[in-house]
C-alpha positions in Angstrom: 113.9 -20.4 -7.1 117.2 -21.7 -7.2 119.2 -22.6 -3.8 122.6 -20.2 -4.4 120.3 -17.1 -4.9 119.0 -17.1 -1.1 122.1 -17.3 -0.2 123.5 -14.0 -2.2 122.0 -11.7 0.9 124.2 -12.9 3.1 127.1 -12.9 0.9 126.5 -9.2 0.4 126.1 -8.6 3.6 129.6 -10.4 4.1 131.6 -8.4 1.9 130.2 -5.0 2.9 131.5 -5.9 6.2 134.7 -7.1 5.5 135.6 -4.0 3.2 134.1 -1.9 6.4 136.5 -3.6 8.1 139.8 -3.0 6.4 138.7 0.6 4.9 138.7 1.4 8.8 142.0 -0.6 9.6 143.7 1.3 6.7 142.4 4.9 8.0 143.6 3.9 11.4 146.8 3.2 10.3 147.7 6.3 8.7 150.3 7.9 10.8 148.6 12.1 10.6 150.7 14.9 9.7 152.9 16.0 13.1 152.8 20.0 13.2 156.5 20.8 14.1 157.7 22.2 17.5 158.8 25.5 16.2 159.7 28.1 18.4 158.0 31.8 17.7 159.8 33.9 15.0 158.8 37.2 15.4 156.4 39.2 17.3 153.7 38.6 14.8 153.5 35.5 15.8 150.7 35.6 18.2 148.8 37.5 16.4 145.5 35.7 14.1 145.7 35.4 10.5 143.6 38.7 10.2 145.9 40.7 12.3 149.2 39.8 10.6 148.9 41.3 7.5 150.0 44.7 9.9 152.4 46.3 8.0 156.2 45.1 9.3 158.9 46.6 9.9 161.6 47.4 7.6 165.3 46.4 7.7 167.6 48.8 9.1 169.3 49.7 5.7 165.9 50.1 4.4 165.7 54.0 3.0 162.0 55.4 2.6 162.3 56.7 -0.9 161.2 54.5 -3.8 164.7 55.1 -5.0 168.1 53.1 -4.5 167.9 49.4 -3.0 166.2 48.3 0.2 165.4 45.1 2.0 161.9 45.0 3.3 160.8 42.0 5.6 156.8 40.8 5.5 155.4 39.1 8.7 155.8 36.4 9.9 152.5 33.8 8.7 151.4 31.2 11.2 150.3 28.3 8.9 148.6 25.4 9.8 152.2 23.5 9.2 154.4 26.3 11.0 155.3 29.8 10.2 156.2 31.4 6.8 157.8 34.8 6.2 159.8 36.5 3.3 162.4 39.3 2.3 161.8 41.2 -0.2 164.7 43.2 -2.4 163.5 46.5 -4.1 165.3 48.6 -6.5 164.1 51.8 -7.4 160.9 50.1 -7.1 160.5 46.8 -8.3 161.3 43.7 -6.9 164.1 42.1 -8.2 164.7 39.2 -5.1 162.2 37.7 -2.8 163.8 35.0 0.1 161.8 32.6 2.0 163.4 33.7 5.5 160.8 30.6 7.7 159.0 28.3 6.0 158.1 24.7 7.7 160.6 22.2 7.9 159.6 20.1 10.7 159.7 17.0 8.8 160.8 15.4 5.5 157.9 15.9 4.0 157.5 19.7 4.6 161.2 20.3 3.5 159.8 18.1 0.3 156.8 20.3 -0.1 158.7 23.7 0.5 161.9 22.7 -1.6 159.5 22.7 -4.9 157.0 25.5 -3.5 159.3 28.4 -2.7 161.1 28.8 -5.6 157.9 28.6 -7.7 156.1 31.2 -5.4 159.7 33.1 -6.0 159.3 33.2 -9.5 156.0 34.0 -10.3 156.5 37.0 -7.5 159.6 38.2 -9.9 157.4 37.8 -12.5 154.0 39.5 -11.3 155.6 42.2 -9.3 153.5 42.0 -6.9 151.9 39.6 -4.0 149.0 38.6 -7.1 150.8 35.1 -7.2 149.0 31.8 -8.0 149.2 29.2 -5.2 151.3 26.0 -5.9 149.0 22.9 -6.0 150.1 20.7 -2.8 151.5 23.5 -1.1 148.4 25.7 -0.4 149.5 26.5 3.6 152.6 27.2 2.2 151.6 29.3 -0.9 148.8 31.4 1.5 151.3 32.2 4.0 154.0 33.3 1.4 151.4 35.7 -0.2 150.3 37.2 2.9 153.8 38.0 4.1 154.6 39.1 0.6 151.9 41.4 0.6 152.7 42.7 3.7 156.1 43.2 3.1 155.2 45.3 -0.2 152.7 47.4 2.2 155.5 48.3 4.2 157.2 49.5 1.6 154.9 52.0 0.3 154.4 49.7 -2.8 
């Protein structure tokens, strides 16, 4: 047997080490994702994820026909990142504005996530007519949260 193949083990056992080593330094020195201090929105906001999809309440210019315009506001969504709630504009019926009125923006990197997310939740709302919205890929807190007070906003409303 030749002398360099006994010594191979070892080597091995050298470099599994070392790349143990700085796979764990690298984890470690990952600074994790800071929830932000935010303080409590609305009522709903003690309530679990289950319970908040209670219908809301309604603006006070909000009419309760199906007719004319009316501003409905959904709940108020604790995400894992901070809350998320929206207004919803109906005319005669259909939804012709949707505003993200709390969303997280506790750090740079939220308002970066939310500044691409909400208006593409916005759209395909406008577009769907209805809470059925796909969620934005990197924004899924964000995207869950908008649907759910979406939908409960459109439950208030009758629709």
């Amino acid at each position: 047997m030749h002398a360099l193949r006994n010594h191979r083990p070892l080597r091995r056992v050298t470099l599994a080490a070392a790349t143990t080593v700085t796979g764990l330094v690298l984890l470690l020195s990952l600074k994790p994702h800071t929830p932000p201090a935010v303080a409590r929105a609305s009522s709903s906001a003690g309530r679990s994820p289950s319970q908040s999809l209670a219908p809301s309440r309604t603006s006070p210019s909000a009419n309760s026909g199906r007719t004319g315009t009316r501003t409905v506001t959904g709940d108020t969504v604790q995400t894992r990142w901070g809350p998320v709630q929206v207004r919803v504009t109906l005319k005669n019926g259909e939804i012709t504005d949707v505003t993200a009125v709390a969303s997280p923006t506790g750090n740079p990197r939220d308002q970066e996530i939310n500044g691409y997310a909400i208006p593409q939740l916005r759209r395909e709302a406008l577009a769907a007519q209805s809470a059925r919205i796909d969620s934005v890929s990197g924004a899924s807190y964000t995207s869950d949260g908008y649907k759910r007070s979406l939908q409960s906003a459109l439950d208030s409303a009758g629709l």
